[in-house]
C-alpha positions as CSV (number, residue, x, y, z in Angstrom):
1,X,-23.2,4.3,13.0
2,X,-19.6,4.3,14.1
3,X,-19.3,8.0,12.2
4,X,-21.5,9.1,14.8
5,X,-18.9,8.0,17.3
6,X,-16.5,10.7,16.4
7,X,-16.6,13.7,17.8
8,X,-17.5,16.5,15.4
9,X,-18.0,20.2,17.6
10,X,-15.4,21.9,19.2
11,X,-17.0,22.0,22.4
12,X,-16.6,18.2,22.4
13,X,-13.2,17.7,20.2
14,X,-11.4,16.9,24.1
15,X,-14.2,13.9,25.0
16,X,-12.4,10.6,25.0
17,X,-13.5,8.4,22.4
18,X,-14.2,4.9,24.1
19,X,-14.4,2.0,21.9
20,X,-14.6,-1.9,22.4
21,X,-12.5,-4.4,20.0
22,X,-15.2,-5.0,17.7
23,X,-16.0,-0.8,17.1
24,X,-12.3,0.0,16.5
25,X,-12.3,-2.5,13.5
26,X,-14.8,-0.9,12.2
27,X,-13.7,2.4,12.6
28,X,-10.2,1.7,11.5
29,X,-10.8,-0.2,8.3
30,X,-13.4,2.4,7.3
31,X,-10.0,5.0,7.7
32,X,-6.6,2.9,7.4
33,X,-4.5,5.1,4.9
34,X,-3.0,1.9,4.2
35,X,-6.0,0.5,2.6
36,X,-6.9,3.5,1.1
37,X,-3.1,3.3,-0.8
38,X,-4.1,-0.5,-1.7
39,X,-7.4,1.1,-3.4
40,X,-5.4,3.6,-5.5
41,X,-2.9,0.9,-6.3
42,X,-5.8,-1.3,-7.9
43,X,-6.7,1.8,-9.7
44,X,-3.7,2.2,-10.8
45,X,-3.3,-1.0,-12.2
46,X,-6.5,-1.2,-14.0
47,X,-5.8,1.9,-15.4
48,X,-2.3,0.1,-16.6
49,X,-4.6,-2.8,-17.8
50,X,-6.4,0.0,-20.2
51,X,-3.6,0.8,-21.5
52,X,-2.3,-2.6,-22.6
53,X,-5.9,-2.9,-24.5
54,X,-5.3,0.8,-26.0
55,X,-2.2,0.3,-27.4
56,X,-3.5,-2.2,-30.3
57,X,-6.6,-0.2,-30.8
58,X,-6.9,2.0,-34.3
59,X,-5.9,5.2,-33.9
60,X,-7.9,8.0,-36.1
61,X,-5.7,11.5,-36.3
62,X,-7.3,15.0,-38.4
63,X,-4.1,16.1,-39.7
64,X,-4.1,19.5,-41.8
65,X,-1.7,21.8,-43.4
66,X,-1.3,25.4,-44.9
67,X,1.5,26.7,-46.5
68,X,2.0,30.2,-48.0
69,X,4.3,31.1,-50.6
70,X,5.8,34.2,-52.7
71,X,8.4,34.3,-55.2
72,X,9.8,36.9,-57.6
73,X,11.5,35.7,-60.3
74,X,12.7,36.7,-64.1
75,X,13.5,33.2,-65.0
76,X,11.0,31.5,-67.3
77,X,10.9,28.3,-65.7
78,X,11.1,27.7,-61.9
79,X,11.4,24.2,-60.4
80,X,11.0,22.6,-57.0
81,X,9.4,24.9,-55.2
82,X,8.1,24.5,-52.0
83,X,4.3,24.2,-51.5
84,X,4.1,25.3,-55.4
85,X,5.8,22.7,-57.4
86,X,7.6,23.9,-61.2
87,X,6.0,26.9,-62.8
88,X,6.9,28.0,-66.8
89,X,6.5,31.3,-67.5
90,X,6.7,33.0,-71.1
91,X,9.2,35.6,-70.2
92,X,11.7,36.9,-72.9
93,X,14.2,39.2,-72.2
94,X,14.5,41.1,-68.9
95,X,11.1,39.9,-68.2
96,X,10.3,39.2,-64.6
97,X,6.7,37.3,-62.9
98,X,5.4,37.7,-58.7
99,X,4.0,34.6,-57.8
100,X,2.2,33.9,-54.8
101,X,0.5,30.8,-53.7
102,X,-1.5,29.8,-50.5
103,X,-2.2,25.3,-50.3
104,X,-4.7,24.0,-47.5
105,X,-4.7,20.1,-46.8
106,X,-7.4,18.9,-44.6
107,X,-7.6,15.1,-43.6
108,X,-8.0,12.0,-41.8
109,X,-5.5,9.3,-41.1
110,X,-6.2,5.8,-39.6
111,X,-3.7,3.0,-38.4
112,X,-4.3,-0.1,-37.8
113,X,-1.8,-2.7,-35.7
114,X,-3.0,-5.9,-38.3
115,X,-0.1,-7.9,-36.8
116,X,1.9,-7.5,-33.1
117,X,3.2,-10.9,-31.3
118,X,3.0,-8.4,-28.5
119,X,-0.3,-7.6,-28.1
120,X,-1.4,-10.9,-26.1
121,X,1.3,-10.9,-23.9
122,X,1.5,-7.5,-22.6
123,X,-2.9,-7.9,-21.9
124,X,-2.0,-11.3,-20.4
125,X,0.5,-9.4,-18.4
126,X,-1.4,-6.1,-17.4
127,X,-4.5,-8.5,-16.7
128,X,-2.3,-10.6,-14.1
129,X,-0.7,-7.4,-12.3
130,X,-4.9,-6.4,-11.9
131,X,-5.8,-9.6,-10.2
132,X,-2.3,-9.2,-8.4
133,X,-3.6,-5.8,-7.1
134,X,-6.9,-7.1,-6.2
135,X,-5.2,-10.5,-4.0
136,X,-3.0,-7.6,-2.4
137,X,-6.0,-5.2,-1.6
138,X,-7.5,-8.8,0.3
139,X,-4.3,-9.4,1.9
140,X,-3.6,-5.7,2.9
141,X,-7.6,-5.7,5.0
142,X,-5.9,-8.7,6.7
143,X,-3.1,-6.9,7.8
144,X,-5.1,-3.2,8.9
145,X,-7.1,-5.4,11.0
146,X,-4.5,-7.6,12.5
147,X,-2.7,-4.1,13.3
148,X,-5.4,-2.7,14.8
149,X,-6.3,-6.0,16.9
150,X,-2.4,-6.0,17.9
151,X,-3.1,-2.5,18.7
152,X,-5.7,-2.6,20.4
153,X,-4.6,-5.7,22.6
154,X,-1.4,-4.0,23.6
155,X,-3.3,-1.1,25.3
156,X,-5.3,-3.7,27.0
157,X,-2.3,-5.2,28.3
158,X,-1.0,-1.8,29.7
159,X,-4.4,-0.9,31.0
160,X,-4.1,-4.4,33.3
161,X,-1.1,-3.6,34.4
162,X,-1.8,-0.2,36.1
163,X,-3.9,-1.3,38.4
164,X,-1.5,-4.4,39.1
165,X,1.2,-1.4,40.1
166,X,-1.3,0.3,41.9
167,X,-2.8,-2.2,44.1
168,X,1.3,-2.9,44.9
169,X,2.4,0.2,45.5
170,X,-0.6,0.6,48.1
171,X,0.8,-2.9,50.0
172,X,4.5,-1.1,50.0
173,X,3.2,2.0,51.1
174,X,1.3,0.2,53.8
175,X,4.3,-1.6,54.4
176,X,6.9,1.0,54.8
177,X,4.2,2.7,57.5
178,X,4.4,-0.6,59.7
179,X,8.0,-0.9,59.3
180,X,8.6,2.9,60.6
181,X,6.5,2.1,63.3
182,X,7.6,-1.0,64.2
183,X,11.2,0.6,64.7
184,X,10.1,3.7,66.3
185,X,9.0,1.2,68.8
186,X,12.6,-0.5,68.6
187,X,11.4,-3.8,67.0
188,X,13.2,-4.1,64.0
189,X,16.3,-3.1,62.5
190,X,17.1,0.2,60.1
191,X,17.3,-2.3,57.4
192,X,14.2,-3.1,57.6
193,X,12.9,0.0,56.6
194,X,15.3,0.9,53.8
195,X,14.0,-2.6,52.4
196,X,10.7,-1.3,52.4
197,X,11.7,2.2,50.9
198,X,13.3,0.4,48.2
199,X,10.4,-1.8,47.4
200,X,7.9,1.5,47.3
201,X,10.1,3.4,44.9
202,X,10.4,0.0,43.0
203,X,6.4,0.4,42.3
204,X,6.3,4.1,42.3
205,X,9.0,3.5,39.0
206,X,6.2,0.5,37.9
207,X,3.7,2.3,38.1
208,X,4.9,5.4,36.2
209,X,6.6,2.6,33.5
210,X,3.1,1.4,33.0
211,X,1.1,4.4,32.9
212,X,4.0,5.8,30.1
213,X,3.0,2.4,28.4
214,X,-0.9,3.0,28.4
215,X,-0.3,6.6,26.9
216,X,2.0,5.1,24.3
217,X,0.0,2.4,22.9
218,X,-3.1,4.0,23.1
219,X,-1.4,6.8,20.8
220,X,-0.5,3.6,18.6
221,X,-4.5,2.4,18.2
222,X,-5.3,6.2,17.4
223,X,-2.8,6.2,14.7
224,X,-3.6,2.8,13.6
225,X,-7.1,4.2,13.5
226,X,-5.8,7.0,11.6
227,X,-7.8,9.6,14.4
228,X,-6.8,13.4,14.4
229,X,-4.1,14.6,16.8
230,X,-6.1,16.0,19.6
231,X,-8.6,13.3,19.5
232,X,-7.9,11.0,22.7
233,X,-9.3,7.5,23.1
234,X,-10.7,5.1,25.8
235,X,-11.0,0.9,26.1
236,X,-14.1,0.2,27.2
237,X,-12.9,-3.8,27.2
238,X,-10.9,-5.1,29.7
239,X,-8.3,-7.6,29.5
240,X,-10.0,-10.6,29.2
241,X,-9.3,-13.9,27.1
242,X,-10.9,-14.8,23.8
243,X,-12.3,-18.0,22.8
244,X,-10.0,-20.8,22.2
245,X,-8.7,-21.3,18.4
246,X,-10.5,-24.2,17.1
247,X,-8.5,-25.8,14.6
248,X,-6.1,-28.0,15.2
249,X,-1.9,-27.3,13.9
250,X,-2.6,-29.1,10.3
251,X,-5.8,-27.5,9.7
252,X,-4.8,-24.1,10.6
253,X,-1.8,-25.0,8.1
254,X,-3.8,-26.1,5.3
255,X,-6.6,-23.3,5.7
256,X,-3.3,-20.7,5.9
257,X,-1.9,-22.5,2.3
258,X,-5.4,-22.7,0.3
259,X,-7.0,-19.3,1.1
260,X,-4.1,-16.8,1.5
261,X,-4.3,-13.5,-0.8
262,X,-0.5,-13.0,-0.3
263,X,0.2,-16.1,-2.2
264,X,-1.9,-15.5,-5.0
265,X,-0.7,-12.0,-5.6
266,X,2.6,-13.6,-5.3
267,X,1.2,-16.0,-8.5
268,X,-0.4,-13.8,-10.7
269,X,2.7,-11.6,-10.5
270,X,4.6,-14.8,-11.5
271,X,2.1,-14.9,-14.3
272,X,2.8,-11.6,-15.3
273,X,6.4,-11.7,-15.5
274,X,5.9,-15.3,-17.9
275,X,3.9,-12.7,-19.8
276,X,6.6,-10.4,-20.3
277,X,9.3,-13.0,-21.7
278,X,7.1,-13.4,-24.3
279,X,6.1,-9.5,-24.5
280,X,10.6,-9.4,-24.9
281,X,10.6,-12.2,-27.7
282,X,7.8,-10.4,-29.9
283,X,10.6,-7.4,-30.0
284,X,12.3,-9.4,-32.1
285,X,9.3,-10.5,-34.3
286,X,7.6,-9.1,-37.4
287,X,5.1,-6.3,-36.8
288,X,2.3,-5.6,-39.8
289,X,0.9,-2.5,-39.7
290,X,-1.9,-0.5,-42.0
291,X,-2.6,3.0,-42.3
292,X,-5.6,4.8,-44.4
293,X,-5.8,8.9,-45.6
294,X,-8.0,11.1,-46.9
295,X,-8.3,14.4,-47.5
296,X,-9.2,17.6,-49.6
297,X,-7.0,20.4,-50.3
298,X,-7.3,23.9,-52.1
299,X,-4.9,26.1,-53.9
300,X,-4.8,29.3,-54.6
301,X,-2.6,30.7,-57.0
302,X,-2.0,34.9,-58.0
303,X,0.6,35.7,-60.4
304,X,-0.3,39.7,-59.5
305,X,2.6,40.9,-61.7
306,X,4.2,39.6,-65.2
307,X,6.3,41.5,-67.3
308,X,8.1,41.2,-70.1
309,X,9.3,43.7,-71.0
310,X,10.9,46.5,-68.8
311,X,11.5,49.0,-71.0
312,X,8.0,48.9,-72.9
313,X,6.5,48.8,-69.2
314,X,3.9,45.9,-70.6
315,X,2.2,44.2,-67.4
316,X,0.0,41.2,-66.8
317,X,-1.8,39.3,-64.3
318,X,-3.7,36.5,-63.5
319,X,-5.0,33.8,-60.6
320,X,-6.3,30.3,-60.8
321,X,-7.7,27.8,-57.9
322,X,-9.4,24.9,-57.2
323,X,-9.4,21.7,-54.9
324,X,-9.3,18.2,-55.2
325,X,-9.4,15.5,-53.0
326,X,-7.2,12.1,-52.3
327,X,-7.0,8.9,-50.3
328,X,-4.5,6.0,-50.2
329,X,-3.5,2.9,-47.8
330,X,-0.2,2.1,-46.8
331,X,0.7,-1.7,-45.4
332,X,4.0,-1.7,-43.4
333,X,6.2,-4.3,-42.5
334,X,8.8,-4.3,-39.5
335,X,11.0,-7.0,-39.3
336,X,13.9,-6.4,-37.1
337,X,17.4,-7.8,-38.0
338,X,20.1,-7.5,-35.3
339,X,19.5,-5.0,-32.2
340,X,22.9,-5.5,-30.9
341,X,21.6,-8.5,-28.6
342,X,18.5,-6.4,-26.8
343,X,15.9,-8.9,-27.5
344,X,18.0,-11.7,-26.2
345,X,18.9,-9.7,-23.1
346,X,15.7,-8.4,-22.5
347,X,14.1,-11.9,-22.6
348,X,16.9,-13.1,-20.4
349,X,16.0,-10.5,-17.8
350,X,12.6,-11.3,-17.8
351,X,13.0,-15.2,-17.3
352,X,15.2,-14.2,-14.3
353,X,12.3,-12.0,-12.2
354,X,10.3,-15.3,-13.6
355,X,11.8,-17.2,-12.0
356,X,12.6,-14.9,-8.5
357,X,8.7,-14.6,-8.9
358,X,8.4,-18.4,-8.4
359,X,11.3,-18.5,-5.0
360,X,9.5,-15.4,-3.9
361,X,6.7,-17.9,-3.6
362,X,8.4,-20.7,-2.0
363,X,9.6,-18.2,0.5
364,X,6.2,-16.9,1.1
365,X,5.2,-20.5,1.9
366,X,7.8,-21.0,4.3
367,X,7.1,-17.5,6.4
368,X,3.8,-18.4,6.6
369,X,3.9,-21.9,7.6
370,X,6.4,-20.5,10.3
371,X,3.8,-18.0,11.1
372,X,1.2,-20.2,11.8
373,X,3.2,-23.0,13.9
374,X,4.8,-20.0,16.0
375,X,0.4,-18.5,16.6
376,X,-0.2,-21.6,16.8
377,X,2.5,-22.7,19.6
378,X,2.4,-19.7,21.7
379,X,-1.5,-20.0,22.0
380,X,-1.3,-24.0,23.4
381,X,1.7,-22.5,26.0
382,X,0.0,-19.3,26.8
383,X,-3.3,-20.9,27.8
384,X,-1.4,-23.0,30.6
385,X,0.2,-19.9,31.5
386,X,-2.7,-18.5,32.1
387,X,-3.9,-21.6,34.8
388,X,-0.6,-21.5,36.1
389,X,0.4,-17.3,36.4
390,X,-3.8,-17.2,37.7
391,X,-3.0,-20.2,40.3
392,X,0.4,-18.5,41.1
393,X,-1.7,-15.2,41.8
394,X,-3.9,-16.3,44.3
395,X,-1.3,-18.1,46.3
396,X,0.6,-15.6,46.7
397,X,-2.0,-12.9,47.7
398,X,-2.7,-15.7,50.5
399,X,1.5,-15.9,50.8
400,X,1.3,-11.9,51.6
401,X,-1.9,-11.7,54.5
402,X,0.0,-14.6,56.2
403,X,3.8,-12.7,55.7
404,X,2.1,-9.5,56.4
405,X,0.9,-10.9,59.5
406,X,4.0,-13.3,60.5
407,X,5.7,-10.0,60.2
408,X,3.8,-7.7,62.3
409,X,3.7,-10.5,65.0
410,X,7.7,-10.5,65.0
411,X,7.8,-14.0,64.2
412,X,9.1,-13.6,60.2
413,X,11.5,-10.9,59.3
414,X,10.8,-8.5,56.8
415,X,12.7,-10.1,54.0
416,X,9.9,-12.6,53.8
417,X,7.4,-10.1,53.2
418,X,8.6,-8.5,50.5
419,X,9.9,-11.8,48.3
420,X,5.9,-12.8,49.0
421,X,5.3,-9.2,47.5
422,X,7.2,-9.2,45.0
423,X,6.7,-12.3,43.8
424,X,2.7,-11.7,43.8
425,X,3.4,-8.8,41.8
426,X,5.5,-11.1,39.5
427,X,2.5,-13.1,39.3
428,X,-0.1,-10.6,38.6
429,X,1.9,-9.5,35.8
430,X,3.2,-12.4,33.9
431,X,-1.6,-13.2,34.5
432,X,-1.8,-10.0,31.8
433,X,0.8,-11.1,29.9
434,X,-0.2,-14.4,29.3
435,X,-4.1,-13.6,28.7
436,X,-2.5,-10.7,26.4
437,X,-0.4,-13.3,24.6
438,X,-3.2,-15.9,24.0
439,X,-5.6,-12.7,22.4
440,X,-2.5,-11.9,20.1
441,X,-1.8,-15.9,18.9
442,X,-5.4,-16.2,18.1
443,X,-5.8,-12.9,16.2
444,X,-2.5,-14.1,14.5
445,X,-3.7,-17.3,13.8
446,X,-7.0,-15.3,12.3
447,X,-4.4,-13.1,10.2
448,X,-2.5,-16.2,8.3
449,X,-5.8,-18.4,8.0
450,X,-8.5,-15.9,7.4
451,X,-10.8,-17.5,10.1
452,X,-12.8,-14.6,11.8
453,X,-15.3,-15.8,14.5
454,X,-19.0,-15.3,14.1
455,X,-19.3,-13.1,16.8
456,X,-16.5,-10.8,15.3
457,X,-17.9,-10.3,11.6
């Protein structure tokens, strides 16, 4: 359904494409590039884990040969021939032969790994770094949809905000026309109105700050979204708060600790490396090894000129063949000595990113517990400061009609009305902030615990 969403003719390629929370996680998990890389890496590593099992499976090989030989000779007996062997001739004399010989070896070869202290380890190994992919490829849909959450929350904070500058940049403006009249009349001072020049082109910089800001982020959720270039988006949510977090500091902590995928990648790489020490310490053991061949060959053999005789010109010649076949086994036995101190190195190395895979674990324990307690914190203040900055918000709209009106009676200088301005814009502000704060602790607090509501899934 959410396909349909995107735009897909040229005609419409320009039409904003408006979306609420809930469509552009959707939409963005369906095309993060980041969780497309997390689906090649699990390829990757099952394709590594294939491997691992390949390497101690038999291996069947055709080999063949053909060799071709001549030789012209007026010695009686030749020896160590290549492809022909030792040949005796009955030449006396100046007698001389022309020997030529064509061999054809076709066969099969099988090895077998009977024994490898290796063979465990490096399966243990390649089976951890799959099921290290996999917890990785859970953790990484955490993250794309925490990014695009964050994403998308950010734009609705700069969407708030415009109409915040707006609303006072229209009191200024209004503002600055009252003061310009008030002195044309001669009621107030030329300070007056250079006050209230300086607070429009205070908003007027606001309001062109926040509108930059809305273009900027909502560039960020199309990216995050991974959307073409050209293709423009819309929020068709406001600002608004979410539904309180529901569990309390400890639970959040202990739902963060027992169901987080980053922490069991974290383990099963662990696992893996404990894998490899041994993979390093079977270097160093004895490896058994069998191989089987068979084969059939054919020779051919001409002898198209023997003489022996020159001067009575008396020639010969003759050819023989045939074929036979052969088979064998072979048992091998490796059994390293000294390697100059590799296999004690390499298991050395290996206990070492052991044992960085177990601090890399305590470290992942402590960022997250910080993680949650910092959500966690900033979503108890920010919902006061949401009472407080909306309370703050209405009293000083009030503060403004009554300065606004103190002021044009000539009873409260001008300098009263714009601190009540300002400080209502303050107010107004730090209202989006804080609603924008609460929305980002909770889907934080949904990032490091996993805890999605019902409405959201």
């Amino acid at each position: 359904m959410l396909a349909l969403l995107l735009p897909c003719t040229p005609a419409t390629a320009q039409q904003p494409l408006s979306l609420g929370l809930q469509q552009a996680i959707e939409l963005g998990m369906g095309r993060s590039l980041a969780l497309r890389n997390s689906d090649l890496e699990l390829d990757e590593s099952r394709a590594l884990q294939g491997l691992a099992r390949a390497r101690f499976m038999p291996k069947l090989d055709l080999v063949a040969l053909g060799t071709y030989a001549q030789v012209s000779t007026n010695v009686g007996f030749i020896s160590n021939l290549s492809a022909i062997g030792d040949l005796n001739f009955d030449l006396s004399g100046d007698g001389y032969a022309v020997v030529q010989n064509t061999f054809v070896n076709v066969g099969l070869a099988l090895t077998l790994p009977l024994i490898d202290f290796a063979r465990s380890p490096l399966q243990q190994a390649a089976r951890a770094g799959m099921q290290s992919a996999q917890a990785e490829q859970v953790e990484q849909q955490r993250t794309t949809r925490y990014a695009i959450q964050s994403a998308y929350l950010n734009a609705q904070l700069a969407e708030a905000l415009i109409p915040v500058w707006e609303s006072a940049l229209q009191v200024s403006t209004r503002l600055l026309r009252d003061a310009k009249a008030i002195r044309r009349e001669g009621l107030a001072a030329r300070i007056d109105t250079l006050q209230a020049e300086a607070l429009l082109e205070t908003d007027r910089l606001g309001l062109v700050e926040a509108r930059s800001q809305r273009q900027v982020n909502l560039s960020a959720l199309a990216r995050s979204l991974n959307l073409p270039a050209k293709q423009t988006i819309s929020l068709s949510e406001p600002l608004r708060p979410m539904p309180a977090w529901p569990l309390s500091l400890e639970a959040s902590l202990e739902q963060a600790m027992v169901d987080r995928p980053a922490l069991e990648a974290l383990q099963q790489q662990r696992r893996a490396e404990l894998a490899r020490v041994q993979v390093a310490r079977a270097s160093g053991l004895p490896q058994v090894g069998l191989l089987l061949g068979a084969g059939i060959s054919g020779d051919w053999l001409n002898v198209p000129t023997a003489g022996t005789n020159q001067t009575t010109n008396v020639q010969a010649s003759g050819s023989a063949s045939g074929s036979f076949y052969d088979w064998g086994a072979v048992v091998s036995l490796r059994q390293p000595i000294f390697d100059g101190g590799l296999t004690r190195e390499s298991v050395a190395l290996a206990r070492r990113r052991a044992e960085r895979g177990e601090v890399a674990i305590d470290l992942a324990r402590q960022t997250i517990t910080q993680q949650v307690e910092t959500f966690y914190a900033n979503h108890q203040a920010s919902g006061a400061q949401m009472k407080a900055a909306s309370a703050a918000a209405n009293a000083g709209a009030e503060a403004v009609r009554d300065a606004l009106l103190r002021y044009r009676a000539g009873v409260a200088p001008i300098t009263e009305l714009l601190v009540a301005q300002r400080n209502l814009q303050v107010a107004r502000s730090a209202a989006a902030a804080a609603i924008h704060r609460w929305n980002l602790s909770r889907v934080g607090l949904e990032l490091e615990t996993g805890q999605v509501s019902a409405k959201e899934i």
